[in-house]
C-alpha positions as protocol buffer text, in pm:
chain_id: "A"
residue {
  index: 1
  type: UNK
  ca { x: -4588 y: 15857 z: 7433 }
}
residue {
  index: 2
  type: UNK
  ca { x: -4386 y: 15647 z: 7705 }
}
residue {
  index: 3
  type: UNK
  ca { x: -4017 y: 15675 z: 7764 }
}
residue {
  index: 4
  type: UNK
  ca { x: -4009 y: 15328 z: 7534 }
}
residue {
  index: 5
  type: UNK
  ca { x: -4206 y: 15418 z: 7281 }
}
residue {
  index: 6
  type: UNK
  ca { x: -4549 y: 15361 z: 7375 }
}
residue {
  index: 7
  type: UNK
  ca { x: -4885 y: 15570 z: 7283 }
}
residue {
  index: 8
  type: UNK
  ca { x: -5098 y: 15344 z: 7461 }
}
residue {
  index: 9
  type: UNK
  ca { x: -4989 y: 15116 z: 7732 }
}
residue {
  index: 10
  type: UNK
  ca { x: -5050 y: 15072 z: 8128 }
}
residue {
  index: 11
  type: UNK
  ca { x: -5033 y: 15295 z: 8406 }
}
residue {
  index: 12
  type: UNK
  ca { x: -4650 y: 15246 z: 8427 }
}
residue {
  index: 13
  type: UNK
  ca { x: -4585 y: 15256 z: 8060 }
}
residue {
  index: 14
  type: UNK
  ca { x: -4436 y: 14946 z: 8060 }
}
residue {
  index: 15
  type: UNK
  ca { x: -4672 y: 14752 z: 7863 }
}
residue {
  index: 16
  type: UNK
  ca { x: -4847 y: 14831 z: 7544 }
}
residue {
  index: 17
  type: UNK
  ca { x: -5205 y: 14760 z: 7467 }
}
residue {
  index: 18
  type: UNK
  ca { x: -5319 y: 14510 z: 7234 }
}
residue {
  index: 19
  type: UNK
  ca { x: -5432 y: 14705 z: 6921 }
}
residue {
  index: 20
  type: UNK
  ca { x: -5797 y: 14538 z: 6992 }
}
residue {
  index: 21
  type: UNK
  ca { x: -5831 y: 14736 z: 7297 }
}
residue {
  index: 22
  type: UNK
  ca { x: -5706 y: 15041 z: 7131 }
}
residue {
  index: 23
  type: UNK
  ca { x: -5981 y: 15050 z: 6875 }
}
residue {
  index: 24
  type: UNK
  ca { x: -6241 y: 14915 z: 7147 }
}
residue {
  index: 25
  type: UNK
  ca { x: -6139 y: 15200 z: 7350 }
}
residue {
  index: 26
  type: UNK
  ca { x: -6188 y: 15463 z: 7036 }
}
residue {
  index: 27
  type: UNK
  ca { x: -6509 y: 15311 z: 6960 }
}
residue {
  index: 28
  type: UNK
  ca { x: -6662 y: 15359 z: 7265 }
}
residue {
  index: 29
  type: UNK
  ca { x: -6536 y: 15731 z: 7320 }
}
residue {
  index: 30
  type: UNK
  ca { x: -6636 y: 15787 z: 6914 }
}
residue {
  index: 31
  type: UNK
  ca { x: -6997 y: 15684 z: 7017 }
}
residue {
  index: 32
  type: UNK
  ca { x: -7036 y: 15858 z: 7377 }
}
residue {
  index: 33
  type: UNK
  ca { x: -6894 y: 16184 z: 7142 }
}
residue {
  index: 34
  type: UNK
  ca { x: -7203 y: 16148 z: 6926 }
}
residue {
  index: 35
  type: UNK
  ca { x: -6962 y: 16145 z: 6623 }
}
residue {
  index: 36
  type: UNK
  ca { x: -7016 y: 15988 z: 6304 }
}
residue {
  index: 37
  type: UNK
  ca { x: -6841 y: 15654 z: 6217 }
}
residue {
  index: 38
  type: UNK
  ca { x: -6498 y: 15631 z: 6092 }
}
residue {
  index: 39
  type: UNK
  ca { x: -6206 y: 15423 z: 6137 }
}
residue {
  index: 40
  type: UNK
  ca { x: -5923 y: 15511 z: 6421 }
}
residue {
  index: 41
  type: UNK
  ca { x: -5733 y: 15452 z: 6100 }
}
residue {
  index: 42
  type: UNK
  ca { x: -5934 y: 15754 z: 5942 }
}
residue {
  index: 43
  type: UNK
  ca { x: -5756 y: 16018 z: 6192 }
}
residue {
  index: 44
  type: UNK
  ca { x: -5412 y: 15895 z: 6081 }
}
residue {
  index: 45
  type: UNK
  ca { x: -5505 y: 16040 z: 5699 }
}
residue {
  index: 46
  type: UNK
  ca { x: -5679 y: 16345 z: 5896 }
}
residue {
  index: 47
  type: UNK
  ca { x: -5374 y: 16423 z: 6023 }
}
residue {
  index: 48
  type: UNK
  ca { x: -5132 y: 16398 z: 5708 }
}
residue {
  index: 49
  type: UNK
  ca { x: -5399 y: 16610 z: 5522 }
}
residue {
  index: 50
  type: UNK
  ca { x: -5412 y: 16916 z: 5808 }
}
residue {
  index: 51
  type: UNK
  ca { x: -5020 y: 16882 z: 5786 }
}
residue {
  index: 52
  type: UNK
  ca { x: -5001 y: 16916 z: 5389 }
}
residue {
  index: 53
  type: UNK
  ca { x: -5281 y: 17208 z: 5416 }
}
residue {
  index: 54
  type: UNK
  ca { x: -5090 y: 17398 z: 5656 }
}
residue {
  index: 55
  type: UNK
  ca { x: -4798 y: 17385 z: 5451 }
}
residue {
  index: 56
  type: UNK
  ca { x: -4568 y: 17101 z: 5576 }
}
residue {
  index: 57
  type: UNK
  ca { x: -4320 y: 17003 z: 5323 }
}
residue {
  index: 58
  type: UNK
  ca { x: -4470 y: 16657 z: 5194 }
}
residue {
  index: 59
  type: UNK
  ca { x: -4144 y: 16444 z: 5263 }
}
residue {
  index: 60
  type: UNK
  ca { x: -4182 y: 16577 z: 5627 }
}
residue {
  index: 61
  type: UNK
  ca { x: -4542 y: 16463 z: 5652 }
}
residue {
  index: 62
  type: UNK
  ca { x: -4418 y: 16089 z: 5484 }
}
residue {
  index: 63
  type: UNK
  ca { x: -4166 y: 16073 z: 5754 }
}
residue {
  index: 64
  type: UNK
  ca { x: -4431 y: 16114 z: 6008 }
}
residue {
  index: 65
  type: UNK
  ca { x: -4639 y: 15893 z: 5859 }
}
residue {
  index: 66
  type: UNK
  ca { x: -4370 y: 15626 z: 5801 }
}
residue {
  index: 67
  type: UNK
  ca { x: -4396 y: 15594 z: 5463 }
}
residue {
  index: 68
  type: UNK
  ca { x: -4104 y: 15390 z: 5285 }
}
residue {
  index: 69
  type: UNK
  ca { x: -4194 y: 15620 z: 4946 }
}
residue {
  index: 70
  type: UNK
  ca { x: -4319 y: 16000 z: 4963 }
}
residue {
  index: 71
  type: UNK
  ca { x: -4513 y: 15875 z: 4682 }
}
residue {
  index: 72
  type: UNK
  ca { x: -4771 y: 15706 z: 4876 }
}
residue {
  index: 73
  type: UNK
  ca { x: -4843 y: 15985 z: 5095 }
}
residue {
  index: 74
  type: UNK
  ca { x: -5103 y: 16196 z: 4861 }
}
residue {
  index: 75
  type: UNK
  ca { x: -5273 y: 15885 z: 4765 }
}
residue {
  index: 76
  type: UNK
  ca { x: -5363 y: 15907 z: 5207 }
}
residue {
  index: 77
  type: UNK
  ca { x: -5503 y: 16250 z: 5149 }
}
residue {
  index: 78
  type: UNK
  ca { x: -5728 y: 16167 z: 4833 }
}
residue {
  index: 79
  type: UNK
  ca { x: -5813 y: 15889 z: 5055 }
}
residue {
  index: 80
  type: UNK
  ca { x: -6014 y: 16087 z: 5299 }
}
residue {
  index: 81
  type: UNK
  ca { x: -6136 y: 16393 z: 5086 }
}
residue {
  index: 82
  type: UNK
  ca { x: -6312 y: 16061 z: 4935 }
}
residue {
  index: 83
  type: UNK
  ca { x: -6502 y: 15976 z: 5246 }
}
residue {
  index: 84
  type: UNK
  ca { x: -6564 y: 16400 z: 5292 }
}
């Protein structure tokens, strides 16, 4: 992440990408991996649920997630041992 808040932006940091070239740019590394098809979304709820099974408290993993309720975040990991 850039100095103002960026995960994904140009060579100086000082602009972000559009979210179109994000997922373009996933897609096209997902493929050349050889990995099955899911969502860039998909590694967002991967990530909550490898948090939760390694013992994070759950209102540590909402926060991360920015969740407004710590309610929503096990519906995210039911979410993806669905597509399992």
């Amino acid at each position: 992440m850039t100095a103002d808040g960026f995960v994904f932006s140009d060579d100086q940091g000082v602009t972000a990408w559009k979210p179109n070239r994000v997922t373009k740019t996933f897609l096209r590394h997902r493929r050349a991996a050889e990995l099955r098809p899911f969502r860039l979304h998909d590694l967002r709820h991967f990530m909550a649920t490898e948090m939760l099974e390694a013992g994070v408290p759950i209102a540590t993993v909402s926060r991360r997630l920015d969740h407004r309720r710590v309610s929503t975040t096990p519906v995210c990991q039911a979410e993806l041992r669905h597509l399992q």
